[in-house]
N, C-alpha and C positions, 0 to 999 in steps of 0.2 A: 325270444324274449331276452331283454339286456340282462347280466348280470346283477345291476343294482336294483334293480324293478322286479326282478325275483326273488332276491332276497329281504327285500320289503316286502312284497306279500307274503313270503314264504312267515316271515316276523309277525307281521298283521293276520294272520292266521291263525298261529300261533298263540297269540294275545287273544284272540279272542276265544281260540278253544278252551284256554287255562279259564278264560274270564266267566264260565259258563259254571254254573251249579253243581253240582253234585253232592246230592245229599246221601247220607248213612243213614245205616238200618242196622238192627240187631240180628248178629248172624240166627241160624236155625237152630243150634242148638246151645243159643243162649249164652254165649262164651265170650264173646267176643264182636269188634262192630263190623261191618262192612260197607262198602259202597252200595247204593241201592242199585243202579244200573248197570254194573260188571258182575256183583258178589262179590267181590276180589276182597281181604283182609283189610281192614283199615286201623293203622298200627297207631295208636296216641300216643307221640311225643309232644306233650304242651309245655309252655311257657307261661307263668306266671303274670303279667303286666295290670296286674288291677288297677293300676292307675293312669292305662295307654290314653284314654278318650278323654281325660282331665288333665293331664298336663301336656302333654307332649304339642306342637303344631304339624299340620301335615307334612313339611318339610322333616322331621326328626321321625315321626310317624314311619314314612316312606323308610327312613336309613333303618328302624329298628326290625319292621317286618323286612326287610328285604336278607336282612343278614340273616334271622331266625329260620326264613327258607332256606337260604343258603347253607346252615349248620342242621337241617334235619329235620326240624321241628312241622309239626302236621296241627298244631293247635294252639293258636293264644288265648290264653284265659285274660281277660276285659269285665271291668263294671259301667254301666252306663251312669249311674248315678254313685260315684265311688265314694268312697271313705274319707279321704281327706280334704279338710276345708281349707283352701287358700283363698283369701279375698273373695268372701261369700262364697265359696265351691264353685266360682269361675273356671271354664276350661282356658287354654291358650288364648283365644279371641275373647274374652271377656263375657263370655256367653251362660249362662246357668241352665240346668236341663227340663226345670218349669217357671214360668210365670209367676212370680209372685212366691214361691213355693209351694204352689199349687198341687199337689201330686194327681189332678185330673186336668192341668195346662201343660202341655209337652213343649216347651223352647223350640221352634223349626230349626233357629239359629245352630238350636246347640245340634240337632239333631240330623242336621246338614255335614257337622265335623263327624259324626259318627258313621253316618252313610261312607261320608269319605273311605274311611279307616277302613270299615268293614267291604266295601269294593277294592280297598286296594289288595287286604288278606285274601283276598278270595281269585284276585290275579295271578298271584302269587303261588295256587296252590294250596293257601292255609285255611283253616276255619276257625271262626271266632267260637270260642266257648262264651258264649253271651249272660255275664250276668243282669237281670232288669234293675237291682239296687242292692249295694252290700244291707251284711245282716242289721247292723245299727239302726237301720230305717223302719226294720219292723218288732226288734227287738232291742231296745236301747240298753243291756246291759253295762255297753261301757262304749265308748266312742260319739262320735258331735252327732247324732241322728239328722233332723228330727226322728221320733216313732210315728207310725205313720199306722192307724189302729182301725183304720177303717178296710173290713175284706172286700168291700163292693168298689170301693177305690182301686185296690191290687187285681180286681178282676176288667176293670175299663184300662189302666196300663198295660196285664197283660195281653187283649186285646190290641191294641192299638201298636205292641212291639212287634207281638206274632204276624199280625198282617203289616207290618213296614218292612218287616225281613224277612216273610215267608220264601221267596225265590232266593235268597241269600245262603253262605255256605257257612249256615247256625247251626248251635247246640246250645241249645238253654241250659245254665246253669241257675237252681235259684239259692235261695240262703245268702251265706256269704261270712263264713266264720262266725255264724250262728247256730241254736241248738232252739226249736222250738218248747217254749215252756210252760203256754198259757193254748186254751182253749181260741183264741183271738189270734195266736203265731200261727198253729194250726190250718184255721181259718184262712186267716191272710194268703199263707202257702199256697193250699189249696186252691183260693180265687184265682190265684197269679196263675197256677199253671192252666186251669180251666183257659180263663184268658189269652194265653199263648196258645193252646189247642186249637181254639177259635178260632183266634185270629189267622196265625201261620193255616191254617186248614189241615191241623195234626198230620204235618208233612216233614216236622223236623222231632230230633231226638228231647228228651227233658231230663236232668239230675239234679242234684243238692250236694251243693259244700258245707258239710259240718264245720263246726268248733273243732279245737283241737284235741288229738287223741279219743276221736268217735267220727262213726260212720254213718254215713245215709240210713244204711239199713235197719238200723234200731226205729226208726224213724217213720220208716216211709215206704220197707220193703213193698209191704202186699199193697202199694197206692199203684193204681190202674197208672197213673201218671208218668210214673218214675221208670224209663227205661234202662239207666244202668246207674250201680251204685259208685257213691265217691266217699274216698279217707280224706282224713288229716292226719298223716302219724306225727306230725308237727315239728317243734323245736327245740323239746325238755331235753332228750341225750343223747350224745354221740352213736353209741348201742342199741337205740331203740328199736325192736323187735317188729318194725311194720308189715311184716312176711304174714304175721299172725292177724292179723287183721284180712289179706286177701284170702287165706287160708278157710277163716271163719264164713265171711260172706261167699265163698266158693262151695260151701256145704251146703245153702240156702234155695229152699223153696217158693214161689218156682224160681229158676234159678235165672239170673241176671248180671253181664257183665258188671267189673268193677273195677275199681283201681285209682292209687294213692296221688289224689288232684291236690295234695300239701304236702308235702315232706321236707326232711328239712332244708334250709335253701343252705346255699354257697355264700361265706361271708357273711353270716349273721350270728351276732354271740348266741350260745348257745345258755336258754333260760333266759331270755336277755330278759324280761318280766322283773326279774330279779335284782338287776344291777342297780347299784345305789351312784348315781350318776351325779358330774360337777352343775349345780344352778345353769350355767351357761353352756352349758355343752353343744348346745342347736347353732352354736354360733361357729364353732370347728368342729362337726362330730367326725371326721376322719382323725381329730389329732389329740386323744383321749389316752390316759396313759395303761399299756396292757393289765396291768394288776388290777384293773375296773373288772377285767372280765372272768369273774373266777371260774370260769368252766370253758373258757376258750372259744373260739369260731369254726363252726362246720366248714370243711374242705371240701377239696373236690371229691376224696374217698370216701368221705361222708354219704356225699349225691350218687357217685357211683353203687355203693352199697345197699342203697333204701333200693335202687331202680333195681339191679341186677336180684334182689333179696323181690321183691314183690311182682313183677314179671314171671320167675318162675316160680311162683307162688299161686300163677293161677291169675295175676290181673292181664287186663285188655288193654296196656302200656303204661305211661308213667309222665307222672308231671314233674318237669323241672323248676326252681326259682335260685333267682338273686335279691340279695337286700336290697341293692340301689336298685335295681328293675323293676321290682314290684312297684316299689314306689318312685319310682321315677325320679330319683335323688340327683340335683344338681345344686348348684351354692346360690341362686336365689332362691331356692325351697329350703323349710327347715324339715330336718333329718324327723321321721317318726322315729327311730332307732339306728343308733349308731355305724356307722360304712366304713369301707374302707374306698371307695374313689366312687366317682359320678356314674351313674347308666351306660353311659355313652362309654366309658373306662372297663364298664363291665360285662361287656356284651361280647368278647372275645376271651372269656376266663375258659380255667382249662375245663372247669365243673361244663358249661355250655356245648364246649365240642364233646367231650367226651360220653356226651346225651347221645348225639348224633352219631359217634362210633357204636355204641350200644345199639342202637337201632341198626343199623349195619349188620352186628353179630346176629341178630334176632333173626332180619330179614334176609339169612342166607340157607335158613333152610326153613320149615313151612312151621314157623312157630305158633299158628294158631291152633294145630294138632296137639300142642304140647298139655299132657294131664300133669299135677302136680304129685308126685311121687318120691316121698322120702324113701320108701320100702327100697329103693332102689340101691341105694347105698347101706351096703353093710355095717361098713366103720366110716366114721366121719366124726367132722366136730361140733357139737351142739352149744358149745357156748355161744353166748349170743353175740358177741362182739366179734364172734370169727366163724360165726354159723354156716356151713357147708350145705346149698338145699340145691336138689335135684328135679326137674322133669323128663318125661316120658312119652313122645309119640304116641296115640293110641293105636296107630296103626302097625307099633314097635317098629321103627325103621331110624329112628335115633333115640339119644338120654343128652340133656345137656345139663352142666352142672356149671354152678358157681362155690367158687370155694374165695370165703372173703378175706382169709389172711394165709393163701397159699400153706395149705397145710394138708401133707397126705391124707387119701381116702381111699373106699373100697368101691368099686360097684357090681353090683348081680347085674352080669354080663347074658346073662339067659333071656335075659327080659327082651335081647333084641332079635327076633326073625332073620336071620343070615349065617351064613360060615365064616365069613371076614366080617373083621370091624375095622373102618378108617377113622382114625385120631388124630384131632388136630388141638390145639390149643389158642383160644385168643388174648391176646393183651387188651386190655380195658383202656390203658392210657393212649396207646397208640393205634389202635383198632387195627392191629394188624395178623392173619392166621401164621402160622409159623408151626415146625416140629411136625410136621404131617407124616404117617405112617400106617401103615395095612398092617394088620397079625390076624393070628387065627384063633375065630371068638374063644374062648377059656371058659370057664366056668364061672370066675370072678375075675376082677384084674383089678390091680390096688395102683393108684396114680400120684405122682408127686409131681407138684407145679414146678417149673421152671426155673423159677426162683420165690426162695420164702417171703414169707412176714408183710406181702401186700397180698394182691388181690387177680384172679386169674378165675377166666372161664374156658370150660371144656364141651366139645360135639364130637359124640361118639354116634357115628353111621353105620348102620347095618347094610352090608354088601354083598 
């Protein structure tokens, strides 16, 4: 066979293994997801893009999932029917997602550009975390709705999603920085998922994105529906404690993966709710003067910290965002909230890769074993802004700790099954292991990171 006719097939083969399904399942004991046909761990790192199917065109489409694979990420969070109205909530082709606003006429048009997107994530690798319509559509608290009040309505869309994307590499997300509040939300909920059970042939996963600073499971735990729970620890403060939230729903019967699908993004003021903003600002929101923003903009250490704080906290991985990305910010759109550069600008920040380092750390020894275990540290630091948390192999054969402003701590070294323990240390920023060494287990052993006043993760092995 010629060289180049084998390596076209060898590509064409290729392409179409990636192009093939595989759907998740909730592992056995409840923890965490897997792959349905291997088993194998299936680590969530998502991405944000609630506004991929509504602005973007398949060409920009293509650049945005292509990169997202390439930095780590195993999941894009999408609304089909999203939040923001530009020129009647047009997508890129001019296309709207029903008839008339019909919410029982599905647009083929539109739903042609959808299929698109969602075969090419799935080429790729990735899975759509598929939401069927942000929360404003069924509870109008605040954003352009319509509300959309009828449940037998939400049960013939979800229908008609679940079976267009049953073979597809889905995860229904419903809500949508929403908080059901009426017997009717409820209601609606519940039709939708009904509807997607149907339809799909209950072959794909289902959750809920709260409002911010609350969880699914207030909500929705004991609903037969709901395979694993989701946060918002949101974007009120720099500190904020989202560890306590996996912590909580980790205690919870029967018991259900979880884990934080909003935290706060990269580049967005923080509180931004709050900012008293110039009349014109939508016309330069990159070029706003800093004193607007009395509480400052989440960083990369920010994203770093919520992930590495709620991973070992007990969730089943971690959702990343950007202000531009979410919303798909470029200078013919006007800004929902103020940026600092376009989508396209911000899809190589260092918050992004350093997702994808994290995932790396996790994935180097069998992190789905890992139980969440403060006991395990002696001394540590429990403020929250430099909170030190710990887990624990249940099969004691490692402890890995995050300490989030490099500051000495203790650990009960007994906990681990061996005579040696190997130490190594990872950098967050550069994902890189380093200082690796054997000694002989102690009793205790007390660890000082590397260098102070940022942030450092540690895998201590039983050998």
């Amino acid at each position: 066979m010629k060289p180049i006719l084998y390596i076209f097939l060898l590509t064409f083969f290729v392409n179409v293994a990636l192009a093939q399904p595989n759907k998740l399942k909730v592992s056995p004991d409840g923890r965490y997801l897997i792959y349905a046909d291997s088993k194998k761990p299936f680590f969530w790192l998502g991405d944000t893009a609630w506004e991929l199917f509504h602005r973007l065109n398949r060409e920009e489409a293509d650049e945005y999932l292509e990169n997202r694979a390439k930095k780590g990420f195993t999941v894009i969070q999408a609304v089909v029917w999203a939040e923001l109205v530009t020129k009647g909530d047009e997508n890129a082709y001019g296309q709207k997602p029903f008839i008339g606003d019909d919410f029982s006429k599905p647009n083929e048009a539109y739903f042609k550009h959808v299929d698109y997107i969602v075969n090419k994530a799935q080429s790729l690798g990735l899975y759509i975390a598929l939401l069927p319509v942000w929360g404003d559509k069924f509870n109008k608290k605040w954003g352009a709705g319509p509300e959309i009040s009828q449940p037998n309505l939400a049960y013939l869309y979800g229908q008609f999603l679940g079976n267009r994307y049953k073979t597809n590499n889905i995860i229904w997300v419903l809500g949508g920085d929403r908080n059901p509040e009426t017997p009717i939300h409820f209601e609606f909920i519940k039709q939708l998922a009904r509807g997607i059970r149907e339809g799909s042939e209950s072959g794909q996963l289902i959750s809920y994105h709260p409002s911010g600073n609350s969880t699914s499971a207030t909500f929705f735990h004991n609903e037969s529906w709901l395979d694993f729970n989701m946060t918002q620890s949101g974007h009120g403060k720099k500190d904020y404690p989202n560890f306590l939230y996996m912590m909580s729903c980790y205690q919870l019967q029967p018991t259900k993966p979880t884990l934080d699908a909003e935290p706060r993004y990269e580049d967005i003021p923080v509180r931004f709710w709050e900012m008293k903003l110039p009349n014109d600002w939508t016309k330069n929101p990159t070029a706003i003067p800093d004193t607007t923003f009395k509480f400052g903009w989440f960083d990369e250490y920010d994203i770093r910290r919520a992930g590495y704080w709620s991973i070992l906290a007990g969730a089943c991985g971690h959702t990343y965002g950007h202000n531009s990305i979410w919303q798909m910010w470029e200078e013919k759109h006007e800004a929902v909230i103020p940026v600092k550069c376009t989508w396209k600008q911000a899809l190589d920040k260092p918050g992004a890769i350093q997702m994808g380092l994290m995932r790396k750390f996790f994935e180097s020894f069998a992190w789905n074993r890992m139980i969440p275990n403060q006991t395990l540290l002696i001394t540590h630091w429990i403020d929250c802004g430099e909170y030190t948390i710990a887990s624990g192999d249940k099969n004691k054969k490692f402890v890995a700790v995050y300490s989030s402003a490099g500051k000495e701590f203790t650990i009960n070294t007994q906990y681990l099954d061996g005579k040696n323990l190997k130490i190594k240390w990872f950098d967050p920023r550069k994902g890189e292991f380093f200082d690796e060494k054997v000694i002989i287990k102690p009793l205790q052993q007390s660890f000082t990171p590397p260098y102070k006043g940022t942030d450092w993760a540690l895998l201590i092995e039983a050998i």
